[in-house]
Structure formats: structure tokens, C-alpha cells
C-alpha positions as CSV (number, residue, x, y, z in Angstrom):
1,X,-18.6,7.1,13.0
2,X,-16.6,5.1,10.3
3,X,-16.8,2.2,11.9
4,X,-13.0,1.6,11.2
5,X,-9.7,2.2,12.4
6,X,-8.4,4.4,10.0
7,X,-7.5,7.2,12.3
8,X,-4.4,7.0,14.1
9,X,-5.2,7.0,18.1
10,X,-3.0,7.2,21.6
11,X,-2.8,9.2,24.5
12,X,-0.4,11.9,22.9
13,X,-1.6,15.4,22.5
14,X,-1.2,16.8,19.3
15,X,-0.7,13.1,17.2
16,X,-3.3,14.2,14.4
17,X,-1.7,16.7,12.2
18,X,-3.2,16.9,8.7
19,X,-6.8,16.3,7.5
20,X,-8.0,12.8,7.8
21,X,-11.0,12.0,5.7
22,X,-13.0,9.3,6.5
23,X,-16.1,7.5,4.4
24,X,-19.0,6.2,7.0
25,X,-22.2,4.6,6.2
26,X,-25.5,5.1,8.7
27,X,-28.5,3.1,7.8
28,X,-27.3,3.4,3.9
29,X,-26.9,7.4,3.6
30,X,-23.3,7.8,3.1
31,X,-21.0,10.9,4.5
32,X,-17.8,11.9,4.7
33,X,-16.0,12.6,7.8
34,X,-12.7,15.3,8.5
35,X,-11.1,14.4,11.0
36,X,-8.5,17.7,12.5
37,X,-5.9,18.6,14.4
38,X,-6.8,20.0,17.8
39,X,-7.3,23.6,18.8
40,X,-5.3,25.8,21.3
41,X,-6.2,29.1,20.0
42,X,-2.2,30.3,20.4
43,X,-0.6,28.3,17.6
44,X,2.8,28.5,16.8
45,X,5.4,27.2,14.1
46,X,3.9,23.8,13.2
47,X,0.7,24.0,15.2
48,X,-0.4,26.9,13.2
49,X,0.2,25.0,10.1
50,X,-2.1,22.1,11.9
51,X,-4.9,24.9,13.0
52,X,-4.9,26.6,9.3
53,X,-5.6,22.5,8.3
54,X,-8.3,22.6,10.5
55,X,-10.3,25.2,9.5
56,X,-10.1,24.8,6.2
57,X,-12.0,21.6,7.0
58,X,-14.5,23.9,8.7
59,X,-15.0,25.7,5.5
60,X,-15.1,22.6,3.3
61,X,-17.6,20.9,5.9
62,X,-21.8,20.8,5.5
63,X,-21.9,19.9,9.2
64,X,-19.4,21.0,12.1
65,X,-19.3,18.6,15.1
66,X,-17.6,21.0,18.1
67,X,-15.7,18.2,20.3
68,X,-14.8,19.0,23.7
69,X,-13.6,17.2,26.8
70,X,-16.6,16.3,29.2
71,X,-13.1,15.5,32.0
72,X,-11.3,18.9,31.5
73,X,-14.0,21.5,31.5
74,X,-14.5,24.1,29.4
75,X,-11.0,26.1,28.8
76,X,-10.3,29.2,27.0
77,X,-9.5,27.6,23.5
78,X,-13.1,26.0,24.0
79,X,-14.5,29.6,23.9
80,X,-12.2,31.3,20.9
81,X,-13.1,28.0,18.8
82,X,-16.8,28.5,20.0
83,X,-16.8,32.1,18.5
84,X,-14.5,31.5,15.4
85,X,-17.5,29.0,14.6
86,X,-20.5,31.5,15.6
87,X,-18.5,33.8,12.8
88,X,-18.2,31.7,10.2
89,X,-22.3,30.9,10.1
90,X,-21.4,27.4,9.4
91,X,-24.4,24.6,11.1
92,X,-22.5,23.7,14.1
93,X,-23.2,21.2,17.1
94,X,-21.2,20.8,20.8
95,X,-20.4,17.2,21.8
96,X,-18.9,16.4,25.3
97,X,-16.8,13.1,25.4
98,X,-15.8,11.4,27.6
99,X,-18.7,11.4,30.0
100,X,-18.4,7.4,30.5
101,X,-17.7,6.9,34.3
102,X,-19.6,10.2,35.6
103,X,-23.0,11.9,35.4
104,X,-23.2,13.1,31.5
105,X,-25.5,16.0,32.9
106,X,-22.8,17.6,35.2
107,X,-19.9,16.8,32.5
108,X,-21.8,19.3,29.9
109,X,-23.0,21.8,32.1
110,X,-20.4,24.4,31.9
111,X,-20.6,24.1,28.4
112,X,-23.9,25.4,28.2
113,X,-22.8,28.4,28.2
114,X,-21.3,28.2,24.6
115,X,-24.6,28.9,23.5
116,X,-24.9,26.2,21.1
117,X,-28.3,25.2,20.0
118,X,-27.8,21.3,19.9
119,X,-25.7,19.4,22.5
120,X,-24.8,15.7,22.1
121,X,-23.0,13.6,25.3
122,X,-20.7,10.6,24.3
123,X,-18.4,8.2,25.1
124,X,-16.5,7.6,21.5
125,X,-13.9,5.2,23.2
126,X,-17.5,3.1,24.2
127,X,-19.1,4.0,21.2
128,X,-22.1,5.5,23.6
129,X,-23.9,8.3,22.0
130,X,-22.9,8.3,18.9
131,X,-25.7,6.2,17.2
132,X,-28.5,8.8,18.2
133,X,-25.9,11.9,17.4
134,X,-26.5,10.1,13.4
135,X,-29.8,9.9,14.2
136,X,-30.4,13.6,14.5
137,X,-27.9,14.9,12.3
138,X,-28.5,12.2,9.4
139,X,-32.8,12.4,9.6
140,X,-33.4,11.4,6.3
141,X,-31.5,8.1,5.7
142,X,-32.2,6.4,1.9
143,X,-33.3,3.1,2.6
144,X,-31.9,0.4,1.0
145,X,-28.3,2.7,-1.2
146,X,-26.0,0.2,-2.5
147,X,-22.4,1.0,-2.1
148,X,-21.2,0.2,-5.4
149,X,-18.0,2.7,-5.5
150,X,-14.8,2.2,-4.2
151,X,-13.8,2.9,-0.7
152,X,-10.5,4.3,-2.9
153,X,-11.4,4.8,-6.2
154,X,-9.5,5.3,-9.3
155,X,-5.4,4.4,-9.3
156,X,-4.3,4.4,-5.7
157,X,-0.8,6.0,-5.3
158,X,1.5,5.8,-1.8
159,X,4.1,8.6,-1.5
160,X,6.7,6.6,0.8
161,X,10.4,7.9,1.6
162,X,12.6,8.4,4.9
163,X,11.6,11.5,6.9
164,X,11.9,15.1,5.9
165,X,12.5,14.1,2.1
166,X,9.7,15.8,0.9
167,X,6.7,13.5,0.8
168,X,4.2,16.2,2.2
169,X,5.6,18.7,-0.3
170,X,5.2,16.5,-3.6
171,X,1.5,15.6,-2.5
172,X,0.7,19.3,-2.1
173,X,2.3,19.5,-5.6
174,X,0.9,16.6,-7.7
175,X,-2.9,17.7,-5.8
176,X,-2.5,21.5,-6.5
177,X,-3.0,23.0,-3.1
178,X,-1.7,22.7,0.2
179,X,-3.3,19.8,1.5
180,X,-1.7,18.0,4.0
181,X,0.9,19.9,6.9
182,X,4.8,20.8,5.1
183,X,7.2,21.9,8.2
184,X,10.8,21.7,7.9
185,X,11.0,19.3,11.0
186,X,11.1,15.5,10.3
187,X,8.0,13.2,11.3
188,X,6.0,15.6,10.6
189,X,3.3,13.3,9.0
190,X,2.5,10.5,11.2
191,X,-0.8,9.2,9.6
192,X,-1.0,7.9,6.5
193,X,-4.1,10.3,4.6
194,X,-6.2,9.5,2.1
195,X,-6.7,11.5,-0.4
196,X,-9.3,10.9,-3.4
197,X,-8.9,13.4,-6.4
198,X,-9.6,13.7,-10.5
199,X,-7.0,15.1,-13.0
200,X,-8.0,15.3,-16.5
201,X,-11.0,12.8,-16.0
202,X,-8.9,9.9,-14.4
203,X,-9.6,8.9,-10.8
204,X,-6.5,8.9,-8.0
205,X,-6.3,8.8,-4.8
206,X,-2.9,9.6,-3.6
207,X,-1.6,8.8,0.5
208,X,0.6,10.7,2.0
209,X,2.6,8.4,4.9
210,X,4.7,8.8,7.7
211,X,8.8,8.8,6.9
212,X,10.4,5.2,7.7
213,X,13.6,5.5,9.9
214,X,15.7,2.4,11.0
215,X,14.9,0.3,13.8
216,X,17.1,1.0,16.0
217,X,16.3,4.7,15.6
218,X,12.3,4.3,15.7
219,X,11.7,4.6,20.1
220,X,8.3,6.1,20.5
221,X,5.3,4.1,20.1
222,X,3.1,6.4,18.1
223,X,5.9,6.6,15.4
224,X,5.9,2.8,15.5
225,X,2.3,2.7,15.2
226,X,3.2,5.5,12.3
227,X,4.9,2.7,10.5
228,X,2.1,0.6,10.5
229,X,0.3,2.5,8.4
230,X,2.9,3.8,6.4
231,X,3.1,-0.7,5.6
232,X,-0.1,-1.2,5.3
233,X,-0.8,2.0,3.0
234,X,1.7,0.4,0.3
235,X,-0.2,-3.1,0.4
236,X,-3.2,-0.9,-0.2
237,X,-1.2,1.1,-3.4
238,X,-1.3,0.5,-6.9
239,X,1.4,1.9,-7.3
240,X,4.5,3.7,-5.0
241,X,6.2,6.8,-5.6
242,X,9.3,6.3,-3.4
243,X,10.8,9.9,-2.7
244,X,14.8,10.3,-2.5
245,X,16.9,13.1,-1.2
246,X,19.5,14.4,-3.7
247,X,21.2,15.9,-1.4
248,X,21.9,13.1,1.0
249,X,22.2,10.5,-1.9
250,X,20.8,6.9,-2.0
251,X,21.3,5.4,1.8
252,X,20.9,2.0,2.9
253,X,17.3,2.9,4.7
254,X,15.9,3.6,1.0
255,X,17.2,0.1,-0.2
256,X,15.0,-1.1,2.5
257,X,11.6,0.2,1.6
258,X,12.5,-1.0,-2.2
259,X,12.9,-4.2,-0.9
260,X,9.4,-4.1,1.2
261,X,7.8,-2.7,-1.3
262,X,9.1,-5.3,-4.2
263,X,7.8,-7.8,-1.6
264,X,4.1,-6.0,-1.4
265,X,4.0,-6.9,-5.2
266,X,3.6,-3.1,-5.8
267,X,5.0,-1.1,-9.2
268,X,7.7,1.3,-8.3
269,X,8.6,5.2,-9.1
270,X,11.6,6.7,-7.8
271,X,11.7,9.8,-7.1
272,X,14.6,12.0,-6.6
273,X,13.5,15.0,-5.0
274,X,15.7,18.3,-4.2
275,X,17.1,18.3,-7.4
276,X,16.9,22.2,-7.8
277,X,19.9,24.1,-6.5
278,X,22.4,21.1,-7.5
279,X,25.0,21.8,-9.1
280,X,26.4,19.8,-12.1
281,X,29.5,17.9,-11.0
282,X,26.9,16.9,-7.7
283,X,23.9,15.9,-10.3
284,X,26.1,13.7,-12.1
285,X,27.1,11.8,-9.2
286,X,23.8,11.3,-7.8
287,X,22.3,10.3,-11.1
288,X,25.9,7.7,-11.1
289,X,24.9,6.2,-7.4
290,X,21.0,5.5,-8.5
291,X,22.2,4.0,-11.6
292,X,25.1,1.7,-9.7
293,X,22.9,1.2,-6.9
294,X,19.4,0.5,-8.4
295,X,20.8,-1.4,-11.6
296,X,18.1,-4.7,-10.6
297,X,15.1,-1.6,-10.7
298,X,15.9,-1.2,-14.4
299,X,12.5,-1.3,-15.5
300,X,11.6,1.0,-12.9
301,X,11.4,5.0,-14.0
302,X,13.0,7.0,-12.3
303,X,12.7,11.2,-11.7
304,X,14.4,14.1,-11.1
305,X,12.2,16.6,-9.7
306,X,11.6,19.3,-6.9
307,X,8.4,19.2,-5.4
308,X,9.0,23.0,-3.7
309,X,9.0,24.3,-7.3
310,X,7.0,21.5,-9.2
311,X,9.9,20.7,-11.7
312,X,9.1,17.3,-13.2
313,X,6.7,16.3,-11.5
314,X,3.7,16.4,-13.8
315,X,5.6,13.9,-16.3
316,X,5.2,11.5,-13.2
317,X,1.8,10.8,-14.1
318,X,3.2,9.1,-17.7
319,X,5.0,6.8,-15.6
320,X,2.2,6.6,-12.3
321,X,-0.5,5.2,-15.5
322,X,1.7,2.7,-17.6
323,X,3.1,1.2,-13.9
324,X,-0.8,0.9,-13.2
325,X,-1.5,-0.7,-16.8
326,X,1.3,-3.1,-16.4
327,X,0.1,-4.5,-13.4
328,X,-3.5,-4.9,-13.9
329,X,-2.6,-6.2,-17.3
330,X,-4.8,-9.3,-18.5
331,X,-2.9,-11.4,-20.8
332,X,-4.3,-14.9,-23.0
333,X,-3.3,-18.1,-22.1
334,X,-1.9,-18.9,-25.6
335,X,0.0,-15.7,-25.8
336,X,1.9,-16.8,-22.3
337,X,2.2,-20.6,-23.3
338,X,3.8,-19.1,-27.0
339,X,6.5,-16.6,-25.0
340,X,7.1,-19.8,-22.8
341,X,7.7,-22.1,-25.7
342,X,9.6,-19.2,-27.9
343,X,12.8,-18.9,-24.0
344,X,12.8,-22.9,-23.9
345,X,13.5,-23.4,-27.8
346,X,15.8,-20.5,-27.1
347,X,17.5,-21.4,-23.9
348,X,16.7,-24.9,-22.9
349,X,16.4,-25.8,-18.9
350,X,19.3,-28.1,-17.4
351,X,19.1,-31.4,-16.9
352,X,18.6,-32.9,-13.2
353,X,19.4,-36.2,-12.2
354,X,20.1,-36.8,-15.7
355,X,16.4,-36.3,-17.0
356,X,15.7,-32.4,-19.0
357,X,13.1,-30.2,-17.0
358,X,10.2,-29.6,-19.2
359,X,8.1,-26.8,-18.9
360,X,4.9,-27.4,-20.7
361,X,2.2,-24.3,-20.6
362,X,1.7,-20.9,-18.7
363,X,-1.1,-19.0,-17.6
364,X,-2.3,-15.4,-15.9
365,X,-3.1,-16.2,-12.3
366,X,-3.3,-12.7,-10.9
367,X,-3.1,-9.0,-10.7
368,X,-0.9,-6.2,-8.7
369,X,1.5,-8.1,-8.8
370,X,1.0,-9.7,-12.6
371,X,1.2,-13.3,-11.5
372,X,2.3,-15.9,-14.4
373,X,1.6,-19.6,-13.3
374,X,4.0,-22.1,-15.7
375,X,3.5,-26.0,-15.1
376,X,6.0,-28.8,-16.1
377,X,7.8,-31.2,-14.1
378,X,10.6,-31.2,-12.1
379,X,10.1,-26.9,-11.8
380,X,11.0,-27.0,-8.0
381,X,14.6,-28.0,-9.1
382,X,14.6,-24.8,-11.7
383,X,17.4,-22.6,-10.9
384,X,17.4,-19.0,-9.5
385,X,19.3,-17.6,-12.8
386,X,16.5,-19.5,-15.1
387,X,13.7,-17.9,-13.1
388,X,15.7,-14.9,-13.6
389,X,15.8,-15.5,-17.3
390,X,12.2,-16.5,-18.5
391,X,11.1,-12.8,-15.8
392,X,13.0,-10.9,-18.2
393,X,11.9,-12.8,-21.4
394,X,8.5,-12.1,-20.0
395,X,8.9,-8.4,-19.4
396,X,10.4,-7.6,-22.2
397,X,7.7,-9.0,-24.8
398,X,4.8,-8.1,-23.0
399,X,6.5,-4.6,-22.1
400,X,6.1,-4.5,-18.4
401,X,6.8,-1.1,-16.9
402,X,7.7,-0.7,-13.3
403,X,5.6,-3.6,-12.2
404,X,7.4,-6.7,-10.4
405,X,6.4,-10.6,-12.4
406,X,6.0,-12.8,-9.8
407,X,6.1,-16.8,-11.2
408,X,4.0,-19.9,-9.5
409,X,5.7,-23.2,-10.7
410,X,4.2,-26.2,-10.5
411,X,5.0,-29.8,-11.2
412,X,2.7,-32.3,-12.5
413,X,1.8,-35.1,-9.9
414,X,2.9,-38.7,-10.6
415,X,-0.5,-40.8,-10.6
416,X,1.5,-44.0,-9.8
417,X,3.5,-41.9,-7.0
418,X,3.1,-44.0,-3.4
419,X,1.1,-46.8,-4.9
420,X,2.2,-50.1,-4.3
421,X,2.5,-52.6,-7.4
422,X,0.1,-55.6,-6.4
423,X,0.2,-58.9,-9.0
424,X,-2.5,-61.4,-9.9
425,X,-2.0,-64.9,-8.8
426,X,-1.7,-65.1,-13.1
427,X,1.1,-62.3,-13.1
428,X,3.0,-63.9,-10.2
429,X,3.4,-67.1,-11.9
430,X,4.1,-65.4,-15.3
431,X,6.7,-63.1,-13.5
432,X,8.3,-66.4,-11.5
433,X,8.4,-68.2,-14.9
434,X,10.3,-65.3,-16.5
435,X,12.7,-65.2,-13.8
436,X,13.7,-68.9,-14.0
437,X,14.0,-68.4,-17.7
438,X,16.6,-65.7,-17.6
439,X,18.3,-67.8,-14.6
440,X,18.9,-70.8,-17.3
441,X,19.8,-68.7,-19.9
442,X,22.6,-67.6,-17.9
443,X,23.8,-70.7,-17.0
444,X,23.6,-71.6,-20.5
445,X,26.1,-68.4,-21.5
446,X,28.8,-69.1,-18.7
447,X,28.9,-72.6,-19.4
448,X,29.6,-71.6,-23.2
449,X,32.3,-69.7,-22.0
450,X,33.8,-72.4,-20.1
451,X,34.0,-74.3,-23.0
């Protein structure tokens, strides 16, 4: 119905947990689709927390598509989900999958007895059915609606951490409600979700991802497909909130995601979650291992919240803003050539092969990550420690918070590089002239010396 893949899918009962939203577009009318956790109708532990997800979707949704399994038959939780929706008065439509490879009629029939007034047979996996299922339940398309919004609008923010740090539980907190599925058992996420929101007339849209375990740990495929997204959700970030346990301290794991997410090009929050309950003597050596252990992420803020009681989290969004500022920054070209100019008069580049490297002018050449393009020549012999130097020249005046600078350098091309140097018949004898010259005047001098 999206026409994407933004829905995590394998043959694994139970994989979707929390409520997916999805944006689709038919014939240019635009809806949104939830997509749930499935049904048994005897929910337990985390499975209730996945059905009470799922029908608060139900009471959020205009339309309620009833999905059932043309292979199985109908089943008992078919019939309790059938009268939970009769009860709640809410416009709602059966659809039998999975009817590809047998007769669609036979598929639905026992289903007929639900009652409902509209039945729609697909094959979602073929994508059979599902354009005349829009048809019906999207009559009144408006012809010719530009989509001018963003798929994600506003400042998009990725909660990452290990598992069972508290992701889940600081998204519910910075949205206001209970949201996505909080369980005390890790993995508990394992899609990354979406989630477009307002706060005090600024546009977010926060995603909630799967916990990131080490290789060697990480054995089924769906949590490897979890990773995935939980990737590819920080490439689509603005900016990442990476959530720490207090009370298992920094671990090698959470160096890791710094380091993919420093490579993304994405600004950085650090969060250190589970901070209530701690008591002094254990705070202060916490807050000792982040500072010993993060000293490169000095420009990166850093927090000490809890996300069960909301302690210091609303002063994240201070820090969430000025990392999004910083990297979408637009800067002159005259302002960047001037800071250049300003760290080579005060720290001048070494010389190689006995010649200075000059570097001459610098200019913007992106955004997310700021990107600072400086041309001179010789720049691919410049030094790690220089580049190191002229990044935090270039922070610190133009007051870049928690955003990575990345530098292009380039050298200027020799025009005379390659060529060969062909004479005219003119120079020739000029240049064999010259040399018999110098060839006489050096006889000349040794046999002066002689004498």
C-alpha cells in the first residue's frame, strides 16, 4: 500500500511489535497507514503490551482493514477481533491474504460468517488485490495533489543505544505518551518507527530503533535485518541521541555506534540514561569514565537523565536544535577563506620536499555533515595533526555544536603536468648554440687555472 519497504518482514510470528506508520500515495490522494502487531485474543506479558498498541491504532484510525489468513482458516482470535471491532462502531473491512495459489472464493468462505459488509481477497506478497481494495476504499482520489511535504518533516532525531538501555522509554518520554512497546526484556524493538510530532510549533520526527549488540552475539536473522534499519535510520537522522546505561557504564559496544555514527556525518547527543537511584560516589565515576573515554566528543553535549521519570530530558531539545543548526549551517565563502587565512598566519603548514604547502581559499560544499572544501597545492601531503588543527580552528569560530566538520582538500592541477617540451627548428639551434658557448667558457676557466 506504501509502495515501500519500510515495514520489517519474515516468516517469524510476532516480529511487528509497535505501531508502524506508513505515508502511501493512490492516484494523488494521500493516507496514512498503521501498521500492528498481530492478534491472539489471550495476550500475555509483552504481547499484551503489543495488543494494547494495536488497538489504540484502531481508535486513532478512519478506516480499519481486518487482515486474516486465506491458508489458516478462520480461528478463534479471528472471531474475538471480529466482535471487539463490531463494538467499537469503527468503518471496518475483512481482507483474506494469501489466496495466491488456490481458489480466492473457497479461501474466504468461512469468513463469511464474520458478518462483515465488505470483503476484499489478496495476495499482498504478489501485490494482487490490493489496487481495487484503494479503489473502493479511496473513491474520491484529487487529481493531479502535489506532494510538496516531507516524507519526514521537521528535525529528524534517531534514538540509538545497545539493547534494554532505555530507548523505547525516552521516546515515550520526549513524545508524551506511550507510544511505542517498553518491556523489561531486551530486543524488544526490532523496527525502527517513525514517528512525526510538533512541540511548541517546531516539527520532529523522532525513530525509535532496534538495540545494536556485537557481532558475534547478533544469530537470528530478523535481529540482523533489525540492524539494518537501525543503520539506515541514522543515515536518515539529523541528529542522534545515543542512549547509555549508568549502571553498566560506557562499554566497548557504545564506542562502536559513536564511531558509525561519526562516519554517517550525523551530530551526536549522549545520553546517560538510569541516572535516578545512583548514588553519589557511583555518579561521579560514571560522569569520570564518559569524560576519560569520550574526551575526542568534546563538542558533543552530553545528559544525565532518566527517561522512566523524565529527569532531564526536556533540556535535550536545547541541545537536539543547536546540533540541527550547526549542521545545516550555510556559511560565506569569504568568511571561510578569512578563518583559513587567520590558522595559516597563525600556524603555518610544513614544508614537503623542501617547498611550503600553501593553502589558498575555502568554501561550504555541503550540509549534515557541514562540509568545508579548502584548495592549495600539495594538500594530499597535509598531515593528520594539521587537519586536526584547522577542524578545531573551524569549530571554534564558527561555534559548531555537536556536529562532525568533514574537509575536502584539493590541489591545484599543474597545466604543464605530462606535456612534453617540443622546440622549433629556431630554438634547437639557439639551445645547441648556448650549449657550445658554456662548453668553451669552461675550457677557458680550467685552462686559467692551469696557468
Amino acid at each position: 500500500m506504501t509502495r515501500s519497504r519500510d515495514a520489517l518482514v519474515a516468516d517469524f510470528p510476532g516480529l511487528t511489535r509497535d505501531r508502524k506508520y506508513g505515508e502511501g500515495n493512490y492516484e494523488g490522494q494521500r493516507f496514512i497507514v498503521i501498521d500492528t502487531g498481530g492478534l491472539t485474543g489471550d495476550e500475555v506479558g509483552l504481547d499484551a503490551e503489543m495488543a494494547r498498541q494495536s488497538m489504540q491504532a484502531v481508535e486513532e484510525a478512519d478506516i480499519v482493514l481486518f487482515l486474516v489468513d486465506g491458508r489458516a482458516g478462520l480461528t478463534a482470535g479471528d472471531e474475538m477481533i471480529a466482535d471487539h471491532l463490531r463494538r467499537s462502531g469503527k468503518q471496518a473491512h475483512l481482507v483474506v491474504n494469501k489466496t495466491d495459489g488456490q481458489d480466492p472464493d473457497v479461501a474466504a468462505a468461512d469468513f463469511y460468517s464474520l458478518g462483515f459488509d465488505s470483503t476484499y481477497l489478496i495476495a499482498a506478497s504478489h501485490n494482487r488485490g490490493i489496487r481495487s481494495m484503494l479503489e473502493e476504499l479511496l473513491p474520491n482520489p484529487e487529481e493531479g495533489e502535489e506532494d510538496s511535504a516531507e516524507r519526514y518533516p521537521g528535525i529528524r532525531i534517531g534514538v540509538v543505544g545497545r539493547p534494554n538501555v532505555g530507548k523505547s522509554t525516552l521516546v515515550n518520554r520526549m513524545l508524551g505518551e506511550d507510544r511505542v512497546v517498553v518491556y523489561d526484556m531486551p530486543g524488544t524493538t526490532r523496527d525502527s518507527v517513525y514517528i512525526p510530532y510538533e512541540r511548541q510549533g517546531t516539527q520532529y520526527t523522532l525513530i525509535d530503533t532496534a538495540g545494536v549488540r556485537r557481532r558475534k552475539n547478533v544469530r537470528e536473522t530478523v535481529e540482523k535485518f533489525s540492524i539494518i534499519k537501525t543503520l539506515q535510520a541514522i543515515d536518515d537522522a539529523h541528529v542522534v541521541i545515543l542512549v547509555i546505561d549508568a549502571r553498566e557504564g560506557l562499554v566497548d559496544q557504545d564506542l562502536h555506534l559513536i564511531g558509525f555514527v561519526l562516519d554517517a556525518g550525523r551530530s551526536l547527543v549522549i545520553a546517560v540514561n538510569k541516572w535516578d537511584g545512583m548514588d553519589p560516589e557511583e555518579r561521579s565515576r560514571v560522569k569520570e569514565q564518559v569524560r576519560r573515554r569520550l574526551d575526542f566528543l568534546d563538542y558533543a553535549d552530553k545528559h544525565y537523565i532518566s527517561a522512566l521519570h523524565g529527569s532531564g530530558v526536556g533540556v535535550m531539545y536545547e541541545s537536539v536544535e543547536a546540533c540541527y543548526e550547526s549542521a545545516m549551517a550555510k556559511w560565506p565563502t569569504n568568511r571561510l577563506t578569512a578563518i583559513l587565512q587567520d590558522a595559516v598566519v597563525q600556524h603555518q603548514p610544513p614544508m614537503v620536499h623542501g617547498r611550503r604547502i600553501k593553502l589558498r581559499y575555502a568554501h561550504q560544499g555541503g550540509s549534515n555533515p557541514p562540509v568545508i572544501v579548502v584548495h592549495g597545492n600539495q594538500t594530499e601531503a597535509l598531515p593528520g595533526a594539521y587537519k586536526r588543527y584547522l577542524e578545531n580552528t573551524f569549530r571554534k569560530i564558527l561555534k559548531v555544536n555537536g556536529s562532525p566538520i568533514r574537509f575536502e582538500f584539493r590541489s591545484s592541477e599543474n597545466p604543464f603536468a605530462g606535456k612534453v617540451d617540443r622546440l622549433t627548428p629556431r630554438q634547437k639551434v639557439k639551445k645547441d648554440n648556448d650549449l657550445k658557448k658554456g662548453r668553451r667558457i669552461r675550457k677557458t676557466r680550467q685552462k686559467s687555472l692551469k696557468r
